[in-house]
Wavefront OBJ file of the C-alpha trace (Angstrom):
o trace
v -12.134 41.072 -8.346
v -13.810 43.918 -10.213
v -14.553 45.981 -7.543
v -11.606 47.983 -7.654
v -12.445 48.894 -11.250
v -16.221 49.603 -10.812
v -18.538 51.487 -8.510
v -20.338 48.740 -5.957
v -23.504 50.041 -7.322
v -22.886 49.260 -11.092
v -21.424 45.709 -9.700
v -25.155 45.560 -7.826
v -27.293 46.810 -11.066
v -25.341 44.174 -13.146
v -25.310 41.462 -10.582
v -29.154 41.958 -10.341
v -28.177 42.489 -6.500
v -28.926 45.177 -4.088
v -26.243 46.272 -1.940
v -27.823 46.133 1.133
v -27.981 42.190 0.221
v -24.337 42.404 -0.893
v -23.381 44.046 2.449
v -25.106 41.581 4.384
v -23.682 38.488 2.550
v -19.874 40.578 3.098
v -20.845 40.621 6.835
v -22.752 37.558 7.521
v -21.260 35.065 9.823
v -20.533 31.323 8.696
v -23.150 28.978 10.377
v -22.301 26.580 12.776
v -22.016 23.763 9.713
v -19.789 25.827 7.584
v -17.250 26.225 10.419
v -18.089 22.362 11.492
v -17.119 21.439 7.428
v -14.075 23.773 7.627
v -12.696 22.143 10.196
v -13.567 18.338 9.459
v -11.843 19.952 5.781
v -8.710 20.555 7.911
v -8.911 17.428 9.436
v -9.535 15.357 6.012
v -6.100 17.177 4.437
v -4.118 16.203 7.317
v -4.680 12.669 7.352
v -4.907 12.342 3.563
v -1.307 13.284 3.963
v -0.716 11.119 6.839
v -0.969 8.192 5.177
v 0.282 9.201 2.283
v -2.662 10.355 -0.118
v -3.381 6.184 -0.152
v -6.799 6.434 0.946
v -9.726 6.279 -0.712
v -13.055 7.828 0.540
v -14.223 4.666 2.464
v -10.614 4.332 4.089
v -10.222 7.716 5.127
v -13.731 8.046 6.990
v -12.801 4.739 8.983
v -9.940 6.583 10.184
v -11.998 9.851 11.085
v -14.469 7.714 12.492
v -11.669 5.684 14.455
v -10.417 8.983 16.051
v -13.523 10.304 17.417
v -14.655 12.566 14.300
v -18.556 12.277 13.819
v -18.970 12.445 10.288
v -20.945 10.667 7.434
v -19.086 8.884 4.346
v -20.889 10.835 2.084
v -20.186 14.267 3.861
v -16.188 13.271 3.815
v -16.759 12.469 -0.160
v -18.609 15.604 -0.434
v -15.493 17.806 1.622
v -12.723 15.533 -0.600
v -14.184 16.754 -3.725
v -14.715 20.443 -2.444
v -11.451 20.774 -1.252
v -9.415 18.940 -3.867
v -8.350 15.771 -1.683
v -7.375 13.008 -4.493
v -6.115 9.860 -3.792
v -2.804 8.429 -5.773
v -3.439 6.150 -8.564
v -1.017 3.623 -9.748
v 0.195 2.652 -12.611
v -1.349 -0.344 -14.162
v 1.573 -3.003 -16.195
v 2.208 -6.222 -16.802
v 5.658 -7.717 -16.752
v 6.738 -10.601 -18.933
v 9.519 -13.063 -18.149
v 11.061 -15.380 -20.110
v 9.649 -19.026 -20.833
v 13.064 -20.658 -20.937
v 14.466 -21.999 -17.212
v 17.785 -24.040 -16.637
v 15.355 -26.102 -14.226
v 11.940 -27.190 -14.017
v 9.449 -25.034 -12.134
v 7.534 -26.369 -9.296
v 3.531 -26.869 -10.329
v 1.338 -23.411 -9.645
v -0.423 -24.544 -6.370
v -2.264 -21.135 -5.871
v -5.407 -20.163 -7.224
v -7.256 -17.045 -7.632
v -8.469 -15.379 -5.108
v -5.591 -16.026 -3.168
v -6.679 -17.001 0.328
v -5.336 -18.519 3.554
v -7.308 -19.800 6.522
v -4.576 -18.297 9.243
v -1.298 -16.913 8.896
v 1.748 -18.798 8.077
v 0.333 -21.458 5.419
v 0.865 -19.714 2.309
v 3.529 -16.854 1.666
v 4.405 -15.204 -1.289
v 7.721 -13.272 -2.992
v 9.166 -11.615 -5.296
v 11.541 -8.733 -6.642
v 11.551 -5.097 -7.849
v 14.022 -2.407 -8.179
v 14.057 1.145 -6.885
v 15.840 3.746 -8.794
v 18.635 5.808 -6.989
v 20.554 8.108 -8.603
v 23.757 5.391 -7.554
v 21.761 2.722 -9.422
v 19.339 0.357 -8.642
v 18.462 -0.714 -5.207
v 16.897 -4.314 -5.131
v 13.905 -5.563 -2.495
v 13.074 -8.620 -2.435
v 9.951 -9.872 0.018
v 8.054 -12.448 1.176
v 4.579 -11.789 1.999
v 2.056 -13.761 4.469
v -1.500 -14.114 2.200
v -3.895 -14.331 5.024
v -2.821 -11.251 6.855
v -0.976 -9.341 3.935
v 2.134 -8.856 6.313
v 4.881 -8.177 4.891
v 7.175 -11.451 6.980
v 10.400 -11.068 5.548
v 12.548 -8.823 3.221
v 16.201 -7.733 1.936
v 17.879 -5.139 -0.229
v 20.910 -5.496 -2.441
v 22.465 -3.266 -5.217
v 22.635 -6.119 -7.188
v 19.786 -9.089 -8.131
v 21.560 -12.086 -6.901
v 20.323 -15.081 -5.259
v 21.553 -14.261 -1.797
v 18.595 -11.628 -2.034
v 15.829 -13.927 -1.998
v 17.639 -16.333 0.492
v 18.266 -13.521 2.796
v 14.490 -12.620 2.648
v 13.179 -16.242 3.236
v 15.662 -16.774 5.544
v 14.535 -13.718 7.933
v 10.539 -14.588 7.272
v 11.775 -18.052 8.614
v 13.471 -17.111 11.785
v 11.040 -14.580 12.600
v 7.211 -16.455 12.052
v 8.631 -20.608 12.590
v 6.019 -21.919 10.779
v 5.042 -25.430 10.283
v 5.568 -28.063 7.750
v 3.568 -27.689 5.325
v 3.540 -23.685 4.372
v 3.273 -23.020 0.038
v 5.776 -20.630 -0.419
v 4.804 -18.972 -4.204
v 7.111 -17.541 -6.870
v 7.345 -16.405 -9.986
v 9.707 -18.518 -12.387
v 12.913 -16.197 -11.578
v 16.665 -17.602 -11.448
v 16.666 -16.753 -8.214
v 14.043 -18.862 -7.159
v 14.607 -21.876 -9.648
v 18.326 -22.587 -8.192
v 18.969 -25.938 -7.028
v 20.580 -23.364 -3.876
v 16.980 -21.834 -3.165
v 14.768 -24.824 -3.416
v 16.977 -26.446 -1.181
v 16.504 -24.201 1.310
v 12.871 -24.013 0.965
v 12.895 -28.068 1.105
v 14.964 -28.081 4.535
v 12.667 -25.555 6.096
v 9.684 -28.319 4.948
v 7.738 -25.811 2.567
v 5.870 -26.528 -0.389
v 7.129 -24.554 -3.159
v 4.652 -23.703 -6.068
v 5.081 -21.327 -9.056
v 3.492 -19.256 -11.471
v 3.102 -20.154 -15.089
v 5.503 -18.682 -17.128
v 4.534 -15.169 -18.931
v 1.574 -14.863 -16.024
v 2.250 -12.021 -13.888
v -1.425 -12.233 -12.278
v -0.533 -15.750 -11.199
v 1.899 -14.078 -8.672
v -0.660 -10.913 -7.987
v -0.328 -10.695 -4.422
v 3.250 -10.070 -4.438
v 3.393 -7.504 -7.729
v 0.009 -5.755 -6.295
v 2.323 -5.189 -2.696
v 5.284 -3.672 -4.857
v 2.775 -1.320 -6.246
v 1.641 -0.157 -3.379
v 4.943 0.626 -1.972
v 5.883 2.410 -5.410
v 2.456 4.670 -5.519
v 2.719 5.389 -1.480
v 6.495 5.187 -0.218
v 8.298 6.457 -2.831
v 8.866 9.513 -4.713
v 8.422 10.476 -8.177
v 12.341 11.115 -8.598
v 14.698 8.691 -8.171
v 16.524 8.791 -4.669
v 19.945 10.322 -4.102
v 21.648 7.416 -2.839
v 20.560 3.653 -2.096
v 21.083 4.124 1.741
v 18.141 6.965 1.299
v 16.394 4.498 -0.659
v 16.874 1.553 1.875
v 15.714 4.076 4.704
v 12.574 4.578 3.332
v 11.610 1.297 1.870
v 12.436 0.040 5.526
v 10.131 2.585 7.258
v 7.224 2.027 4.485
v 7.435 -1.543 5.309
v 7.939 -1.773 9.105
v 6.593 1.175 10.386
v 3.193 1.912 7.911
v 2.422 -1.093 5.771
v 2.454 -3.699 8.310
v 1.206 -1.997 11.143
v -0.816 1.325 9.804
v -2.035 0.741 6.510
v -5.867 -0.519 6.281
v -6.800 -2.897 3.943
v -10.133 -3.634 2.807
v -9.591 -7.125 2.144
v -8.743 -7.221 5.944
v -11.730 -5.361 7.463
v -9.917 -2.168 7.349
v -7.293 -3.568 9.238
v -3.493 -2.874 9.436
v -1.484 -6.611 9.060
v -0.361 -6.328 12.776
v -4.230 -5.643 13.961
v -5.305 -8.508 11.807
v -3.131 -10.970 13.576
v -3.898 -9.939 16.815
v -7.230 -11.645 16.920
v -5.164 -15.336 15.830
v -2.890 -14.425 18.221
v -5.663 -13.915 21.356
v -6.936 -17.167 20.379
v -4.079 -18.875 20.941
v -3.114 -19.304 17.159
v 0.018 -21.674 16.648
v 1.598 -21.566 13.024
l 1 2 3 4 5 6 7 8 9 10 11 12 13 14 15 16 17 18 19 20 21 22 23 24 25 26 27 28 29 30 31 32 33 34 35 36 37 38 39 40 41 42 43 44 45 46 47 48 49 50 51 52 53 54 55 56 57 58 59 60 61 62 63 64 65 66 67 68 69 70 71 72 73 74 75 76 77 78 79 80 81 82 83 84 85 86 87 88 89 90 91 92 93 94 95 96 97 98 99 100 101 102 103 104 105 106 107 108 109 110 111 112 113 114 115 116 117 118 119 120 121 122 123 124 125 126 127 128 129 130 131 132 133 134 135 136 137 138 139 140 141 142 143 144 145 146 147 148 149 150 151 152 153 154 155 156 157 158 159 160 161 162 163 164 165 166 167 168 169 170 171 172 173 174 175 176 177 178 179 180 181 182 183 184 185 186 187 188 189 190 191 192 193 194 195 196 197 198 199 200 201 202 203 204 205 206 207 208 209 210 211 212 213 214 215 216 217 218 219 220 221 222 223 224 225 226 227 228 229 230 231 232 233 234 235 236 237 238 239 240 241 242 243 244 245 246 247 248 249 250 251 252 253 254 255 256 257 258 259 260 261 262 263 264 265 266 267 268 269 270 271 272 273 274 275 276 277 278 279 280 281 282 283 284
Protein backbone atom coordinates (compact mmCIF):
# COMPACT_ATOMS: atom_id res chain seq x y z
CA UNK A 1 0.00 0.00 0.00
CA UNK A 2 2.74 2.54 0.66
CA UNK A 3 5.04 1.52 -1.70
CA UNK A 4 4.01 3.69 -4.33
CA UNK A 5 4.62 6.65 -2.02
CA UNK A 6 8.02 5.56 -0.55
CA UNK A 7 11.35 4.21 -1.70
CA UNK A 8 11.44 0.13 -0.90
CA UNK A 9 14.45 0.92 1.08
CA UNK A 10 12.86 3.48 3.56
CA UNK A 11 9.76 0.82 3.69
CA UNK A 12 12.84 -1.84 4.67
CA UNK A 13 14.71 0.65 7.30
CA UNK A 14 11.23 1.27 8.91
CA UNK A 15 9.94 -2.22 8.65
CA UNK A 16 13.23 -3.32 10.41
CA UNK A 17 13.46 -5.57 7.11
CA UNK A 18 16.11 -6.04 4.59
CA UNK A 19 15.09 -6.16 1.13
CA UNK A 20 16.73 -9.04 0.12
CA UNK A 21 14.24 -10.71 2.84
CA UNK A 22 11.41 -8.61 1.39
CA UNK A 23 12.25 -9.85 -2.15
CA UNK A 24 12.36 -13.28 -1.14
CA UNK A 25 9.04 -13.28 0.85
CA UNK A 26 7.52 -11.27 -2.74
CA UNK A 27 8.92 -14.35 -4.61
CA UNK A 28 8.58 -17.25 -2.39
CA UNK A 29 6.27 -19.96 -3.41
CA UNK A 30 3.20 -21.08 -1.15
CA UNK A 31 4.02 -24.53 0.46
CA UNK A 32 2.28 -27.46 -0.31
CA UNK A 33 -0.20 -26.73 2.96
CA UNK A 34 -0.97 -23.23 2.00
CA UNK A 35 -2.19 -24.33 -1.46
CA UNK A 36 -3.78 -27.65 0.33
CA UNK A 37 -5.77 -24.85 2.88
CA UNK A 38 -6.62 -22.68 -0.18
CA UNK A 39 -8.26 -25.12 -1.76
CA UNK A 40 -10.08 -27.07 1.18
CA UNK A 41 -11.01 -22.84 1.74
CA UNK A 42 -12.67 -23.10 -1.71
CA UNK A 43 -14.21 -26.13 -0.95
CA UNK A 44 -15.60 -24.98 2.68
CA UNK A 45 -17.35 -21.66 0.81
CA UNK A 46 -18.99 -23.76 -1.65
CA UNK A 47 -20.76 -26.03 0.48
CA UNK A 48 -21.42 -23.46 3.21
CA UNK A 49 -23.52 -22.08 0.44
CA UNK A 50 -24.84 -25.31 -0.62
CA UNK A 51 -26.74 -25.86 2.11
CA UNK A 52 -27.56 -22.72 2.74
CA UNK A 53 -24.99 -21.17 5.34
CA UNK A 54 -27.04 -23.81 7.94
CA UNK A 55 -24.09 -25.55 9.03
CA UNK A 56 -22.22 -25.32 11.82
CA UNK A 57 -18.50 -26.39 12.09
CA UNK A 58 -19.26 -30.05 13.15
CA UNK A 59 -21.95 -30.33 10.25
CA UNK A 60 -19.97 -29.00 7.60
CA UNK A 61 -16.77 -31.30 8.21
CA UNK A 62 -19.21 -34.43 8.13
CA UNK A 63 -20.05 -33.36 4.78
CA UNK A 64 -16.29 -32.76 3.67
CA UNK A 65 -15.50 -35.84 5.27
CA UNK A 66 -18.57 -37.62 3.48
CA UNK A 67 -17.21 -36.49 0.04
CA UNK A 68 -13.79 -37.71 0.22
CA UNK A 69 -12.03 -34.41 1.69
CA UNK A 70 -9.31 -35.44 4.34
CA UNK A 71 -9.48 -32.83 6.76
CA UNK A 72 -9.55 -32.36 10.63
CA UNK A 73 -12.60 -30.51 12.49
CA UNK A 74 -10.38 -28.24 13.95
CA UNK A 75 -8.49 -27.34 10.62
CA UNK A 76 -12.17 -26.64 8.92
CA UNK A 77 -12.90 -24.31 12.21
CA UNK A 78 -9.58 -22.85 11.80
CA UNK A 79 -10.25 -22.12 7.58
CA UNK A 80 -14.15 -20.93 8.63
CA UNK A 81 -12.80 -18.33 10.82
CA UNK A 82 -9.88 -17.30 8.38
CA UNK A 83 -11.97 -16.97 5.61
CA UNK A 84 -15.11 -15.45 7.09
CA UNK A 85 -17.53 -18.61 6.74
CA UNK A 86 -20.46 -17.82 9.43
CA UNK A 87 -23.27 -19.79 9.91
CA UNK A 88 -27.02 -18.11 10.06
CA UNK A 89 -28.42 -17.55 13.39
CA UNK A 90 -32.04 -17.39 14.10
CA UNK A 91 -34.05 -15.44 15.76
CA UNK A 92 -34.99 -16.51 19.19
CA UNK A 93 -39.22 -15.63 20.23
CA UNK A 94 -41.81 -16.87 21.93
CA UNK A 95 -45.37 -16.70 20.74
CA UNK A 96 -48.36 -16.42 23.03
CA UNK A 97 -51.89 -17.57 22.24
CA UNK A 98 -54.84 -16.98 23.83
CA UNK A 99 -56.15 -19.01 26.99
CA UNK A 100 -59.79 -18.82 25.98
CA UNK A 101 -61.08 -21.96 23.49
CA UNK A 102 -64.79 -22.54 22.31
CA UNK A 103 -63.81 -26.31 23.21
CA UNK A 104 -61.84 -28.17 25.56
CA UNK A 105 -58.28 -29.10 24.63
CA UNK A 106 -57.17 -32.60 24.58
CA UNK A 107 -54.60 -33.38 27.76
CA UNK A 108 -50.65 -32.55 26.76
CA UNK A 109 -49.46 -36.21 26.24
CA UNK A 110 -45.85 -35.17 25.18
CA UNK A 111 -43.07 -34.57 27.31
CA UNK A 112 -39.78 -33.02 27.00
CA UNK A 113 -37.40 -34.31 25.19
CA UNK A 114 -39.68 -35.24 22.66
CA UNK A 115 -38.87 -38.77 21.54
CA UNK A 116 -40.30 -41.65 19.50
CA UNK A 117 -39.09 -45.24 19.37
CA UNK A 118 -39.79 -45.54 15.30
CA UNK A 119 -41.50 -43.44 12.96
CA UNK A 120 -45.13 -42.98 12.75
CA UNK A 121 -46.15 -42.99 16.63
CA UNK A 122 -45.99 -39.48 17.42
CA UNK A 123 -46.36 -36.49 14.85
CA UNK A 124 -46.49 -33.04 15.40
CA UNK A 125 -48.11 -29.60 13.62
CA UNK A 126 -48.57 -26.45 13.43
CA UNK A 127 -48.82 -23.01 11.46
CA UNK A 128 -46.76 -19.98 10.34
CA UNK A 129 -47.03 -17.38 7.76
CA UNK A 130 -44.63 -16.26 5.06
CA UNK A 131 -44.70 -12.75 3.93
CA UNK A 132 -45.25 -12.02 0.13
CA UNK A 133 -45.56 -8.87 -1.11
CA UNK A 134 -49.52 -10.24 -2.18
CA UNK A 135 -49.97 -11.03 1.53
CA UNK A 136 -49.46 -13.76 3.62
CA UNK A 137 -48.88 -17.23 2.47
CA UNK A 138 -49.91 -19.88 5.17
CA UNK A 139 -47.96 -23.52 5.81
CA UNK A 140 -49.22 -25.61 7.83
CA UNK A 141 -47.20 -29.16 8.66
CA UNK A 142 -47.16 -32.13 10.33
CA UNK A 143 -43.95 -33.44 11.41
CA UNK A 144 -42.84 -37.24 12.27
CA UNK A 145 -40.72 -36.86 15.92
CA UNK A 146 -38.55 -39.85 15.56
CA UNK A 147 -37.15 -39.08 12.18
CA UNK A 148 -37.86 -35.20 12.03
CA UNK A 149 -39.54 -35.72 8.49
CA UNK A 150 -41.45 -33.40 7.51
CA UNK A 151 -44.90 -36.16 6.58
CA UNK A 152 -47.36 -33.85 5.48
CA UNK A 153 -48.00 -30.13 4.60
CA UNK A 154 -50.33 -27.39 2.80
CA UNK A 155 -50.36 -23.72 1.90
CA UNK A 156 -53.27 -21.33 1.80
CA UNK A 157 -53.53 -17.46 1.55
CA UNK A 158 -55.77 -17.60 4.20
CA UNK A 159 -55.59 -19.53 7.95
CA UNK A 160 -58.61 -21.64 7.72
CA UNK A 161 -59.25 -25.01 8.92
CA UNK A 162 -59.11 -26.74 5.58
CA UNK A 163 -55.24 -25.95 6.03
CA UNK A 164 -54.55 -28.18 8.76
CA UNK A 165 -57.02 -30.89 7.39
CA UNK A 166 -55.36 -30.77 4.09
CA UNK A 167 -51.94 -31.31 5.85
CA UNK A 168 -53.09 -34.28 8.09
CA UNK A 169 -54.94 -35.54 5.49
CA UNK A 170 -51.78 -35.89 3.00
CA UNK A 171 -49.37 -37.16 6.12
CA UNK A 172 -52.25 -39.80 6.37
CA UNK A 173 -52.43 -41.10 2.88
CA UNK A 174 -48.86 -40.98 2.42
CA UNK A 175 -47.19 -42.87 5.90
CA UNK A 176 -50.77 -45.26 6.91
CA UNK A 177 -49.89 -45.49 10.23
CA UNK A 178 -51.41 -47.48 12.92
CA UNK A 179 -53.88 -46.96 15.62
CA UNK A 180 -52.52 -45.55 18.11
CA UNK A 181 -50.17 -42.51 16.66
CA UNK A 182 -50.27 -38.96 19.25
CA UNK A 183 -50.77 -36.44 16.89
CA UNK A 184 -49.63 -32.94 19.01
CA UNK A 185 -50.95 -29.38 18.67
CA UNK A 186 -50.94 -26.31 19.95
CA UNK A 187 -54.46 -25.02 21.26
CA UNK A 188 -55.34 -23.26 17.73
CA UNK A 189 -59.06 -23.01 16.27
CA UNK A 190 -57.99 -24.93 13.75
CA UNK A 191 -57.12 -27.77 15.64
CA UNK A 192 -59.84 -27.50 18.49
CA UNK A 193 -62.89 -27.84 15.83
CA UNK A 194 -65.27 -30.47 16.46
CA UNK A 195 -64.37 -30.82 12.19
CA UNK A 196 -60.55 -31.58 12.97
CA UNK A 197 -60.76 -33.83 15.93
CA UNK A 198 -63.09 -35.76 14.09
CA UNK A 199 -60.91 -36.46 11.59
CA UNK A 200 -58.07 -37.23 13.76
CA UNK A 201 -60.59 -39.70 15.76
CA UNK A 202 -61.61 -41.63 12.40
CA UNK A 203 -58.02 -42.03 11.38
CA UNK A 204 -57.65 -43.73 15.23
CA UNK A 205 -55.00 -41.09 16.56
CA UNK A 206 -54.51 -39.88 19.88
CA UNK A 207 -54.71 -36.26 19.93
CA UNK A 208 -52.77 -34.36 22.75
CA UNK A 209 -52.12 -30.60 23.19
CA UNK A 210 -50.02 -28.08 24.56
CA UNK A 211 -50.88 -26.02 27.57
CA UNK A 212 -52.14 -22.88 26.76
CA UNK A 213 -49.52 -19.78 26.64
CA UNK A 214 -46.58 -22.70 26.28
CA UNK A 215 -44.97 -22.43 23.05
CA UNK A 216 -42.02 -24.90 24.20
CA UNK A 217 -44.71 -27.49 24.83
CA UNK A 218 -45.11 -27.64 20.97
CA UNK A 219 -41.07 -27.10 20.32
CA UNK A 220 -40.59 -29.54 17.73
CA UNK A 221 -42.94 -28.04 15.40
CA UNK A 222 -42.00 -24.03 16.10
CA UNK A 223 -38.09 -25.14 16.18
CA UNK A 224 -38.90 -26.78 12.27
CA UNK A 225 -40.58 -23.34 11.20
CA UNK A 226 -37.43 -21.71 12.29
CA UNK A 227 -35.36 -23.53 10.48
CA UNK A 228 -37.17 -23.09 7.31
CA UNK A 229 -37.35 -19.18 8.06
CA UNK A 230 -33.34 -18.85 8.88
CA UNK A 231 -32.42 -21.37 5.77
CA UNK A 232 -35.22 -21.25 2.94
CA UNK A 233 -36.25 -17.99 2.94
CA UNK A 234 -35.09 -14.61 2.24
CA UNK A 235 -34.73 -11.60 4.21
CA UNK A 236 -37.40 -9.68 1.95
CA UNK A 237 -40.64 -10.68 1.60
CA UNK A 238 -41.39 -12.67 -1.73
CA UNK A 239 -42.96 -11.13 -4.81
CA UNK A 240 -45.86 -13.24 -5.07
CA UNK A 241 -47.25 -16.34 -2.98
CA UNK A 242 -46.71 -18.77 -5.99
CA UNK A 243 -42.77 -17.70 -5.52
CA UNK A 244 -43.29 -18.22 -2.00
CA UNK A 245 -45.07 -21.69 -2.37
CA UNK A 246 -42.14 -22.70 -4.84
CA UNK A 247 -39.66 -22.36 -2.45
CA UNK A 248 -41.21 -23.49 0.74
CA UNK A 249 -42.01 -26.70 -1.42
CA UNK A 250 -38.37 -27.23 -2.56
CA UNK A 251 -36.96 -26.39 1.15
CA UNK A 252 -39.21 -29.03 2.35
CA UNK A 253 -39.10 -31.85 -0.25
CA UNK A 254 -36.02 -31.50 -1.85
CA UNK A 255 -33.38 -30.28 1.28
CA UNK A 256 -35.02 -30.68 4.65
CA UNK A 257 -36.24 -34.09 4.35
CA UNK A 258 -33.75 -35.61 2.35
CA UNK A 259 -30.36 -33.30 2.62
CA UNK A 260 -30.34 -31.55 5.73
CA UNK A 261 -28.24 -33.32 8.69
CA UNK A 262 -29.39 -33.26 11.95
CA UNK A 263 -27.49 -33.88 14.94
CA UNK A 264 -30.19 -35.26 16.88
CA UNK A 265 -30.26 -37.89 14.01
CA UNK A 266 -26.57 -38.87 13.75
CA UNK A 267 -25.99 -36.35 11.14
CA UNK A 268 -28.55 -37.76 9.18
CA UNK A 269 -30.99 -36.32 6.55
CA UNK A 270 -34.91 -37.59 7.60
CA UNK A 271 -34.98 -39.86 4.44
CA UNK A 272 -31.39 -41.55 5.50
CA UNK A 273 -32.71 -41.95 8.97
CA UNK A 274 -35.61 -44.04 7.89
CA UNK A 275 -33.85 -46.10 5.71
CA UNK A 276 -32.34 -48.22 8.41
CA UNK A 277 -36.40 -48.91 9.86
CA UNK A 278 -37.17 -49.46 6.57
CA UNK A 279 -34.21 -52.37 5.85
CA UNK A 280 -35.43 -53.94 8.89
CA UNK A 281 -38.58 -54.47 7.80
CA UNK A 282 -40.22 -51.59 9.91
CA UNK A 283 -44.17 -51.61 9.71
CA UNK A 284 -45.92 -48.35 11.09
Amino acid sequence: MQQGLYPVSILCRALGVSRSGLHAWQNRVPSARAQADARLATVIKAVHIEHRQAYGTRRLWRVLVSRGEMCGRHRVARLRQRHGVVTLRRQRFLRARATYQKMPAAPNRLAWPFMAAAPDRVWVGDITHVPTREGWLYLATVLDVCSRRVVGWAMASQQTRDLTERALHMAIVHRRPASGLILHHDQGSQYTSARYRAKVEAAKMVLSMSRPGMPYDNAMAESFFGTLKLEGLPDKPFATREAARLAVFEYIEVFYNRTRMHSALDYQSPARYEERFNRLGYVP
